[in-house]
ZANU-40461 format. One record per residue: residue number from 1; residue in three letters; x, y, z of N, C-alpha, C in turn. Coordinates in Angstrom, 2 decimals, decimal comma. Layout:
BEGIN
R   pos   code       n.u       n.v       n.w      ca.u      ca.v      ca.w       c.u       c.v       c.w
R   NUM    ALA         X         Y         Z         X         Y         Z         X         Y         Z
...
//
This chain:
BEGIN
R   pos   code       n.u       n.v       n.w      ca.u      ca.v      ca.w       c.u       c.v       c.w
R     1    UNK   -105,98     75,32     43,38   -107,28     75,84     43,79   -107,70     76,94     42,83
R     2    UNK   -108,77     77,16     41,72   -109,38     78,37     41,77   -110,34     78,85     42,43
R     3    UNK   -110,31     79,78     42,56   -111,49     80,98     42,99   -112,27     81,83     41,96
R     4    UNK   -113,00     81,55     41,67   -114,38     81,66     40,93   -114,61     83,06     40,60
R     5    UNK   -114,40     83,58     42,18   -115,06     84,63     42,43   -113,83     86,01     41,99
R     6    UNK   -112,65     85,50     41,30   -111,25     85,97     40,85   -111,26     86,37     39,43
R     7    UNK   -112,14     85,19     38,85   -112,19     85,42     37,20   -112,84     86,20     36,33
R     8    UNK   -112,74     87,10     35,52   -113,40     88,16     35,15   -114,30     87,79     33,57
R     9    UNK   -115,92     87,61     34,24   -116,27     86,38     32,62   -116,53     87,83     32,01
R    10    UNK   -116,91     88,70     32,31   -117,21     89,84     31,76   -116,49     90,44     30,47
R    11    UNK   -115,53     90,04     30,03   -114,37     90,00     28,87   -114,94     89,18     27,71
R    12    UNK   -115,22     88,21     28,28   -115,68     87,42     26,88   -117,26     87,35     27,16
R    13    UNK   -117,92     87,89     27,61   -119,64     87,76     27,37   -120,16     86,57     28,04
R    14    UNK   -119,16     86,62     29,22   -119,81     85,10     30,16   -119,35     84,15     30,48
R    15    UNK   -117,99     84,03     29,54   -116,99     83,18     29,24   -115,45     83,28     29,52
R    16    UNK   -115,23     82,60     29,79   -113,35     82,48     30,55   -112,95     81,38     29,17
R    17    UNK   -111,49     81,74     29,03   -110,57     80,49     27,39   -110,37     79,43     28,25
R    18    UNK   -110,56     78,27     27,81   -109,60     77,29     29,03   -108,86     76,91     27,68
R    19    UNK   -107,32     76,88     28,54   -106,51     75,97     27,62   -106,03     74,58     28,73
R    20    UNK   -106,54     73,51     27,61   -106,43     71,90     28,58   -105,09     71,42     28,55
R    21    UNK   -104,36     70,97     29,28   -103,00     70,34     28,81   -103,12     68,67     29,75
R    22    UNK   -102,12     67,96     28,73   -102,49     66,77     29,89   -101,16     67,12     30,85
R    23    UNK   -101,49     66,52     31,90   -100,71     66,94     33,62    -99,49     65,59     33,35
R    24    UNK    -99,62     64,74     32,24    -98,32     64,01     32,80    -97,18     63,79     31,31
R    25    UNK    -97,63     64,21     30,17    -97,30     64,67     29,16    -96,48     65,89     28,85
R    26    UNK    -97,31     66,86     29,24    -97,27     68,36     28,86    -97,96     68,87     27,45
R    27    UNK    -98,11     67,85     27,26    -99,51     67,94     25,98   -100,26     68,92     26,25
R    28    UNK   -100,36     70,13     25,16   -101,63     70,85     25,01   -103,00     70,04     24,12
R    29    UNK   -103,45     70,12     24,89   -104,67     69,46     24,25   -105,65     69,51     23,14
R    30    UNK   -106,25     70,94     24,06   -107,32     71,62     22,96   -107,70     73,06     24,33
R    31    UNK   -108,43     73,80     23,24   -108,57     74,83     23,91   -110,49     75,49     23,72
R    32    UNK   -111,16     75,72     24,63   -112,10     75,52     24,55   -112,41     77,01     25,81
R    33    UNK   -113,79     77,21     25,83   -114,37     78,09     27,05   -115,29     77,48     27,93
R    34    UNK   -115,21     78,22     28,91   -116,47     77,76     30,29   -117,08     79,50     30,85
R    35    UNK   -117,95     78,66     30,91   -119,28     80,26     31,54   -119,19     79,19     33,40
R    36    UNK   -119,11     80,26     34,36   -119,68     80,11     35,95   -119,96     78,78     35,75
R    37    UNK   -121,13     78,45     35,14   -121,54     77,14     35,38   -121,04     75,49     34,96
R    38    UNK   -120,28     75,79     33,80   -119,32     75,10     33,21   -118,27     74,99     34,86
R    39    UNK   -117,64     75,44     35,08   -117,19     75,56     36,05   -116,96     74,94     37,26
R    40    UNK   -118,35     75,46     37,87   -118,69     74,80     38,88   -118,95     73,26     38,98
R    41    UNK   -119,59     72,93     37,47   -119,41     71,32     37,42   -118,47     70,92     37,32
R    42    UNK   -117,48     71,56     36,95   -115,54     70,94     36,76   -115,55     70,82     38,23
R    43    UNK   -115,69     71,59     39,02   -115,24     71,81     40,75   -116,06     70,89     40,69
R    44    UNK   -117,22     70,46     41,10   -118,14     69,49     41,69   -117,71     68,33     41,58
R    45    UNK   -117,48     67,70     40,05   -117,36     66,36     39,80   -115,83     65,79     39,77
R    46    UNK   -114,56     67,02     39,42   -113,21     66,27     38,75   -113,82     66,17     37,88
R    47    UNK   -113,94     66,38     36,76   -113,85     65,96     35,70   -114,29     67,30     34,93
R    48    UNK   -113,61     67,72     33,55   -114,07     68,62     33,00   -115,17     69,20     32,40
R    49    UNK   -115,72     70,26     32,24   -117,01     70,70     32,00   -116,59     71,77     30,75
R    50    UNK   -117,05     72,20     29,92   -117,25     73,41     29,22   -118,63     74,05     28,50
R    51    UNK   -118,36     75,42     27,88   -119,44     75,71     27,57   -119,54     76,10     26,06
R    52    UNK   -120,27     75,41     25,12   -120,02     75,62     23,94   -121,41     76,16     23,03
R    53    UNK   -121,25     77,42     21,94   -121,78     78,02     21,16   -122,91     76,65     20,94
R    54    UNK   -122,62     75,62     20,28   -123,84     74,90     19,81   -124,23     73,92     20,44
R    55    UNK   -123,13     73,53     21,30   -123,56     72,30     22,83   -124,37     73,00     23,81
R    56    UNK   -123,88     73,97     24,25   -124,44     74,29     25,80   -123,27     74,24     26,60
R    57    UNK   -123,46     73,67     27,74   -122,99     73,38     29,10   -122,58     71,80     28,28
R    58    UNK   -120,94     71,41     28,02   -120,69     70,57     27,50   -119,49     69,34     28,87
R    59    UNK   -120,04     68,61     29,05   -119,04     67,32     29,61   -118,18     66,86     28,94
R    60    UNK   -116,61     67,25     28,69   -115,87     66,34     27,62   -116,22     64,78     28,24
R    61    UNK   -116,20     64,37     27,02   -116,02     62,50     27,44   -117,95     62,06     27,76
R    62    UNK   -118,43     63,10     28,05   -119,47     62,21     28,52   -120,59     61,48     27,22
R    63    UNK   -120,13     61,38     26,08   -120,63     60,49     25,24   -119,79     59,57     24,95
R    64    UNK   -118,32     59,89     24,79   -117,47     59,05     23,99   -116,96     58,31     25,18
R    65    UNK   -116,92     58,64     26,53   -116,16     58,43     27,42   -114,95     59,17     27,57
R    66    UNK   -114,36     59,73     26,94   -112,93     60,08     26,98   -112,83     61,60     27,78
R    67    UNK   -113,01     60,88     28,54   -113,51     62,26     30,18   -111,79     62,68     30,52
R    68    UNK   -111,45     63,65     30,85   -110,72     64,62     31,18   -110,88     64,96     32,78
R    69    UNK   -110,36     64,16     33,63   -110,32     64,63     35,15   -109,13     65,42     35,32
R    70    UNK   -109,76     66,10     36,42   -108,82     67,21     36,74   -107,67     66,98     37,69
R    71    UNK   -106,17     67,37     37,14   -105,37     67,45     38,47   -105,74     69,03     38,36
R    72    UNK   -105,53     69,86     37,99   -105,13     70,99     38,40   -105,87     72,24     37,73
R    73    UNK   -107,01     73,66     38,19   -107,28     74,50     37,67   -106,31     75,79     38,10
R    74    UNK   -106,21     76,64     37,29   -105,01     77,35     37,39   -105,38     78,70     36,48
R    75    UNK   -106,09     79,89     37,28   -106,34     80,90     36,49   -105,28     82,36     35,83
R    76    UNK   -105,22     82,63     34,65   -103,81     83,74     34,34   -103,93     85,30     35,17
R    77    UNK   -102,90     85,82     35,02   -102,88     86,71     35,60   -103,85     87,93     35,30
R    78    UNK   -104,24     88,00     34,73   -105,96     88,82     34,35   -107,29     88,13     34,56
R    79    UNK   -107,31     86,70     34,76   -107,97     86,22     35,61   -109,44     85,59     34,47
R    80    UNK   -109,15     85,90     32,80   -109,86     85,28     32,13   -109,45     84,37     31,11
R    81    UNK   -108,52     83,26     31,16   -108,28     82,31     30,81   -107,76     81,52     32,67
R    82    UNK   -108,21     80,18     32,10   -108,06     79,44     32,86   -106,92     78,02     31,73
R    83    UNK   -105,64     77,49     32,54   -105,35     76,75     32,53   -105,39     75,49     33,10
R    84    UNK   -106,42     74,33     32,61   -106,43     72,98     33,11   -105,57     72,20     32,96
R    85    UNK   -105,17     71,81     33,93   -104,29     70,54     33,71   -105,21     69,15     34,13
R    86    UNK   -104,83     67,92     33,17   -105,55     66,62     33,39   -105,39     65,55     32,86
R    87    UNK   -105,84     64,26     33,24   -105,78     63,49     32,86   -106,71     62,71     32,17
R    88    UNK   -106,39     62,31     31,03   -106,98     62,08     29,76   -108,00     60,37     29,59
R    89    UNK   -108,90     60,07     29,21   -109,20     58,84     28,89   -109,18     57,65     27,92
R    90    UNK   -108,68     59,20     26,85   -109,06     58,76     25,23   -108,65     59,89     24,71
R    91    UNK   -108,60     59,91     23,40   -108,45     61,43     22,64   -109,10     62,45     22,98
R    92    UNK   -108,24     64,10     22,98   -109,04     65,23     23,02   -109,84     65,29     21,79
R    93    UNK   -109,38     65,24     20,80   -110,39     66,04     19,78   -111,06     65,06     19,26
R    94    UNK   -111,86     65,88     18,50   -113,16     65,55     18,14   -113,00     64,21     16,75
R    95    UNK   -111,67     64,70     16,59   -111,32     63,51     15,07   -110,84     62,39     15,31
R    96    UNK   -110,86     62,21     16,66   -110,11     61,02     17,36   -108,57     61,06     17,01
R    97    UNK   -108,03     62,27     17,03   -106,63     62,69     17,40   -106,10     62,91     18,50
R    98    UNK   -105,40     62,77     19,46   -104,94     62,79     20,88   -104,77     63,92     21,32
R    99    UNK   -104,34     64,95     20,26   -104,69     66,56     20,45   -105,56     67,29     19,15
R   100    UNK   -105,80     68,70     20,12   -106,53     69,31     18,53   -105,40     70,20     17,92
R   101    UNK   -104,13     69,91     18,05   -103,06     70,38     17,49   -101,95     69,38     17,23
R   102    UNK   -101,83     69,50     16,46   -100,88     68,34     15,18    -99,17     68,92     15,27
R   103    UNK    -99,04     68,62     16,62    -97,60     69,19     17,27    -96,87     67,70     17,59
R   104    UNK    -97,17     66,76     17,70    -96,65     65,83     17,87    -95,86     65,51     19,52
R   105    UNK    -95,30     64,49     20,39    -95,16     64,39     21,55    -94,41     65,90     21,93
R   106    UNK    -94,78     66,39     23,23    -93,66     67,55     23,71    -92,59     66,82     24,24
R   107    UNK    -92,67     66,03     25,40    -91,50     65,27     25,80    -91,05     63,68     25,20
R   108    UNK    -89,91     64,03     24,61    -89,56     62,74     24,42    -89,07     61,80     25,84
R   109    UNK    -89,09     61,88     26,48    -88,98     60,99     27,95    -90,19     60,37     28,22
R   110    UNK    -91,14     61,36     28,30    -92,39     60,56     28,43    -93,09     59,57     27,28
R   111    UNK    -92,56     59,98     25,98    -93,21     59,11     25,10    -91,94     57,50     24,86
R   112    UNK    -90,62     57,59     25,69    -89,86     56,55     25,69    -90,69     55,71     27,15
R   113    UNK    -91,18     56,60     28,06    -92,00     55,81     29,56    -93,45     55,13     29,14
R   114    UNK    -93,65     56,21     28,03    -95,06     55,31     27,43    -94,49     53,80     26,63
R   115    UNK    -93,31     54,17     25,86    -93,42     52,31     25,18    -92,69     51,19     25,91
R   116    UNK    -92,61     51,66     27,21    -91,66     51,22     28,11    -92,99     50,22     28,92
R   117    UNK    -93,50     51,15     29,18    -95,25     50,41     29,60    -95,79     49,58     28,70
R   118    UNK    -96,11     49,79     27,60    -96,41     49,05     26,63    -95,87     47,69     26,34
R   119    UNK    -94,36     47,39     26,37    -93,82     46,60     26,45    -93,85     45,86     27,43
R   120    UNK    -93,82     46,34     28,79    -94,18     45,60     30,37    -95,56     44,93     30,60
R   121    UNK    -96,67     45,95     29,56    -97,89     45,08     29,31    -98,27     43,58     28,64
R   122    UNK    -97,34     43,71     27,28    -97,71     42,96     26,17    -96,84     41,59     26,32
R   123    UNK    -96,94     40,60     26,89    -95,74     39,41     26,57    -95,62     39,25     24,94
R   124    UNK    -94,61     38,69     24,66    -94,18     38,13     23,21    -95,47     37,36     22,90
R   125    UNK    -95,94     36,78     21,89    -96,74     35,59     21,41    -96,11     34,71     21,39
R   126    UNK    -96,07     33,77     21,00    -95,46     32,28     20,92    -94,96     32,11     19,42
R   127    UNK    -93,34     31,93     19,90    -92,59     31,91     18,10    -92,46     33,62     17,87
R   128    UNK    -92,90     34,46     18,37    -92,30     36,16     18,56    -90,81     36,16     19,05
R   129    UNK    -90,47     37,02     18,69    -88,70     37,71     19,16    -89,16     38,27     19,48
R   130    UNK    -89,00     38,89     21,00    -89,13     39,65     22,21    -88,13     40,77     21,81
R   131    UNK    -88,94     42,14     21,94    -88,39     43,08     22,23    -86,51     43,34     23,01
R   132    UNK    -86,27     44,22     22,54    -85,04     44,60     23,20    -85,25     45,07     24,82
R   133    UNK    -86,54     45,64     24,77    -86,94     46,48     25,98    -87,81     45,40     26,90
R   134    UNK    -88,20     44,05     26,15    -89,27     43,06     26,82    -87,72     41,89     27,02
R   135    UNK    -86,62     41,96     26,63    -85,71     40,90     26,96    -84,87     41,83     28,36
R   136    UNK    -85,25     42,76     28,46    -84,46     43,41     30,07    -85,30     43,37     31,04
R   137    UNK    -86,59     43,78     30,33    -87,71     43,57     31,68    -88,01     41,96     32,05
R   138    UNK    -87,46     41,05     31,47    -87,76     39,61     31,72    -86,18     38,99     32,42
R   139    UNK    -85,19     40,04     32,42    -83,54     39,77     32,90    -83,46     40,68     33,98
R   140    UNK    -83,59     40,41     35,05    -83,05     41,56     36,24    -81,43     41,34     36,03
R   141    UNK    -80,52     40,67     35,66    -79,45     40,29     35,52    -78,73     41,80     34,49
R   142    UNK    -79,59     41,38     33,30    -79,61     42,03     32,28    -79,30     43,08     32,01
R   143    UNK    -80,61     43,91     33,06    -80,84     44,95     33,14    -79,75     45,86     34,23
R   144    UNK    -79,25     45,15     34,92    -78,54     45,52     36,03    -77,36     45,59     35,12
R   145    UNK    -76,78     44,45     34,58    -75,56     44,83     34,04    -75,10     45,99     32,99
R   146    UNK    -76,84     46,42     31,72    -76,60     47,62     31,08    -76,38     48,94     31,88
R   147    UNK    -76,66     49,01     33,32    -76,51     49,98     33,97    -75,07     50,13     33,92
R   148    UNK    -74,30     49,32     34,73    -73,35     49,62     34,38    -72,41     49,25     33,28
R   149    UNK    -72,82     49,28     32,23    -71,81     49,47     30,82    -72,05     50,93     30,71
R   150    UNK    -73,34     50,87     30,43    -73,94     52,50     30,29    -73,27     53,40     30,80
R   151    UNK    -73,37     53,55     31,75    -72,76     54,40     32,77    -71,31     54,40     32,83
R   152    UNK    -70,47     53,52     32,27    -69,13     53,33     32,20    -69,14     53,98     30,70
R   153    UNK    -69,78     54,06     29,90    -69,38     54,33     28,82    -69,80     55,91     28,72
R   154    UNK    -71,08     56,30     29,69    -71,21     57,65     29,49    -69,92     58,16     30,63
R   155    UNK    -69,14     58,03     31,57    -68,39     58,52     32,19    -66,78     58,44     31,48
R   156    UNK    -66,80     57,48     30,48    -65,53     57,58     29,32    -65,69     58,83     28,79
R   157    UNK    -66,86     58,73     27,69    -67,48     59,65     26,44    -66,86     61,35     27,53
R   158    UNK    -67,38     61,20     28,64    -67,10     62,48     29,70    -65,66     62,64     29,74
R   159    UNK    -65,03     62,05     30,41    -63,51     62,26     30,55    -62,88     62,36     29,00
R   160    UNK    -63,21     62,15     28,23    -62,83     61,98     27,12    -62,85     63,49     26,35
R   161    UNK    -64,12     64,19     26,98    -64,55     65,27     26,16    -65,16     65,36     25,22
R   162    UNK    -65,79     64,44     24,91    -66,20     63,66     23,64    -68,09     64,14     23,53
R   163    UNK    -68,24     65,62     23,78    -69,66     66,04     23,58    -70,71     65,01     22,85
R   164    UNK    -70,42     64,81     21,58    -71,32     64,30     20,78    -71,82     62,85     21,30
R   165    UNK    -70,68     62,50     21,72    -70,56     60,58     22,26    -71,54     60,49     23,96
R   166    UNK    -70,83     61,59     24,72    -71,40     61,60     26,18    -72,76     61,97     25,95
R   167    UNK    -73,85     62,92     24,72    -74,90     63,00     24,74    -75,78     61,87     24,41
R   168    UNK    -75,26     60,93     23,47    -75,51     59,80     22,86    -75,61     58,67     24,39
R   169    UNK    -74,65     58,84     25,13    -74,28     57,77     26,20    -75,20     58,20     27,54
R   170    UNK    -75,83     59,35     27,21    -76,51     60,23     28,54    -78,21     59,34     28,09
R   171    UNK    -78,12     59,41     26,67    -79,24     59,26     26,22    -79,83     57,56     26,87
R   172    UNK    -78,74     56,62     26,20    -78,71     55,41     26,91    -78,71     55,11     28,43
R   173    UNK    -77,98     55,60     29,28    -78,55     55,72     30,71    -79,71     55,74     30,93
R   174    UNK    -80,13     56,80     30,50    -82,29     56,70     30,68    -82,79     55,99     30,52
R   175    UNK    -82,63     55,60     29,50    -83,45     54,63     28,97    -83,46     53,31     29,50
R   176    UNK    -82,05     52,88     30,03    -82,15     51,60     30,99    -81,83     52,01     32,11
R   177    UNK    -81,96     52,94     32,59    -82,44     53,45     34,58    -84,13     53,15     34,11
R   178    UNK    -84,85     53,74     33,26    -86,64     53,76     33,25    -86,93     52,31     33,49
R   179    UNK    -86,22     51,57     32,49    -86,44     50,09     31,96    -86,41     49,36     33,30
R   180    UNK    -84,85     49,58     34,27    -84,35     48,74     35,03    -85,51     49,29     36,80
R   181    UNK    -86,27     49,71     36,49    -87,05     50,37     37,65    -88,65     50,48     37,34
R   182    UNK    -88,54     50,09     36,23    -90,20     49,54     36,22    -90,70     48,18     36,68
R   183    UNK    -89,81     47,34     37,29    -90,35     45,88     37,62    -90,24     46,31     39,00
R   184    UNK    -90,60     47,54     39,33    -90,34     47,62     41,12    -91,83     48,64     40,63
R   185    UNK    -92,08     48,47     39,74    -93,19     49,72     40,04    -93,01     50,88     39,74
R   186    UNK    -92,14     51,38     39,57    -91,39     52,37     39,62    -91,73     53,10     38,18
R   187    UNK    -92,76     54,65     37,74    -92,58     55,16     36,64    -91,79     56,25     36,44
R   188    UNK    -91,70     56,86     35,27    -91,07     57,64     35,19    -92,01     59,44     36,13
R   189    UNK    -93,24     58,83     36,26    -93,86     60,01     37,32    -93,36     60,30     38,20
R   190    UNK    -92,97     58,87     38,97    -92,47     58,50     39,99    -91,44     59,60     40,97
R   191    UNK    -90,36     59,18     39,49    -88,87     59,99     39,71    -89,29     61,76     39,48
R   192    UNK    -90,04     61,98     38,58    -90,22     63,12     38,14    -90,57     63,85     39,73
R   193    UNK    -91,82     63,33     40,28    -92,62     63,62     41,72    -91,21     63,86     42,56
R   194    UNK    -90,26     62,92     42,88    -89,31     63,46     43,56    -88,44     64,39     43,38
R   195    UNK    -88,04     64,74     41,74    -87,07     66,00     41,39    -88,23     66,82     41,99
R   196    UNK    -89,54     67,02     41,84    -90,31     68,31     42,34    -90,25     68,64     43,26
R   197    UNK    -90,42     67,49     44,06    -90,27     67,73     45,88    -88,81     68,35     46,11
R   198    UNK    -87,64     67,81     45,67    -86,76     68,20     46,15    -86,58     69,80     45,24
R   199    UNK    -87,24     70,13     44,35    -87,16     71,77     43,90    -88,00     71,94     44,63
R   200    UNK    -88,97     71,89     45,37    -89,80     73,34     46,22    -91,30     73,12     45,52
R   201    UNK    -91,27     72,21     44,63    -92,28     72,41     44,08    -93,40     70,84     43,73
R   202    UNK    -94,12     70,19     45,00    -94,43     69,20     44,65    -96,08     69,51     43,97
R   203    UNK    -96,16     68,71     42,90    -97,30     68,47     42,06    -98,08     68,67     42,93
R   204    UNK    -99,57     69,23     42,56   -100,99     69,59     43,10   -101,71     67,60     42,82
R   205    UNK   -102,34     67,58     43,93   -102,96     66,07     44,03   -103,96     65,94     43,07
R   206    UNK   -104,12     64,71     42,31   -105,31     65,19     41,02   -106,92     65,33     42,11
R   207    UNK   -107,68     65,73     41,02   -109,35     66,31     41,13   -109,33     67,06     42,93
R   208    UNK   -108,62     68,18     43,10   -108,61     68,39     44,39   -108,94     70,13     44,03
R   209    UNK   -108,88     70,61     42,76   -109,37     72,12     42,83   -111,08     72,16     43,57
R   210    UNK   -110,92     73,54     44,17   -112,54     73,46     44,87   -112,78     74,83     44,47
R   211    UNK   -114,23     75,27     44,42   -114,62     76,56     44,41   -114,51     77,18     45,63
R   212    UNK   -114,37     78,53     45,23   -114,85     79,50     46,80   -115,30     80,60     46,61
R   213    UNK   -116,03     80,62     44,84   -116,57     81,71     44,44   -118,35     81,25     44,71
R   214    UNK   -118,66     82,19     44,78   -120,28     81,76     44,65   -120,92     81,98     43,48
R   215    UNK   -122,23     81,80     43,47   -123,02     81,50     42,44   -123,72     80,31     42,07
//
């Protein structure tokens, strides 16, 4: 939830920093400002609003499409930057780069859940060799049985003491627990949503921030 009526635009001449991140990434996005009214259209619609020197009152996405809905507004402890969290349509920036910072993925888990999808999307063509990751998702057999090699081999590498081997063997587990639990539906959000719940801390529902400042 923000409160409107919390944020101090008076610092920047009208204006609050937003820094955007995407909510299922951890991607910083881009970083941009909003005046009150910028704002209030973020609260109104879900979807992001800002306010820019030569735009105005700017809609990400609303030319290109690549709209930015909101899970989450989240103001700092001085109350003039605002952190958005959201979900993305298309690229943040303006160069058709996915961020306006050339940092490359933050989590590697999520960018192994992204080609994990990708692969669950795309069948082989005809006369294609199928993926390593598209021959488990087409084997429930398969997939069941790398679980447990995996897991036998990361619980050796363990007893063994064998640091370098058990990180290597920790690594492989993931990757076919993600694999072997996406033909149930199952993403890697999924699992993530439940480590939160069970820390104390379940995710904010997306486009659910509201105002309670006036103006």
């Amino acid at each position: 939830m923000l409160d409107l009526s919390k944020l101090d635009f008076t610092k920047g001449n009208g204006l609050v920093t937003v820094v955007t991140q995407d909510a299922h990434s951890g991607d910083l996005l881009m970083v941009a400002h909003a005046d009150r009214e910028a704002l209030e259209k973020t609260l109104e619609t879900g979807e992001m609003y800002y306010r820019s020197r030569t735009r105005g009152l700017w809609h990400k996405g609303g030319t290109s499409g690549n709209v930015q809905r909101v899970v989450s507004l989240t103001a700092d402890c001085d109350g003039d930057a605002v952190l958005a969290r959201v979900t993305k349509a298309g690229p943040a920036c303006h160069t058709g780069a996915e961020t306006c910072f050339d940092t490359g993925p933050v989590d590697a888990l999520v960018e192994l859940d992204r080609t994990i999808t990708q692969r669950a999307a795309k069948a082989p063509e005809p006369g294609e060799k199928p993926s390593y990751t598209r021959r488990l998702l087409d084997d429930r057999n398969l997939r069941l049985k790398k679980i447990g090699e995996e897991g036998a081999e990361l619980v050796t590498a363990c007893a063994d003491g064998d640091k370098e081997r058990a990180t290597e063997e920790a690594a492989d587990v993931l990757y076919h627990v993600l694999v072997a639990v996406r033909p149930l539906g199952i993403t890697l959000d999924d699992v993530k949503a439940v480590l939160a719940r069970r820390a104390g801390r379940t995710p904010p529902p997306a486009a659910k921030a509201t105002s309670t400042g006036g103006g």
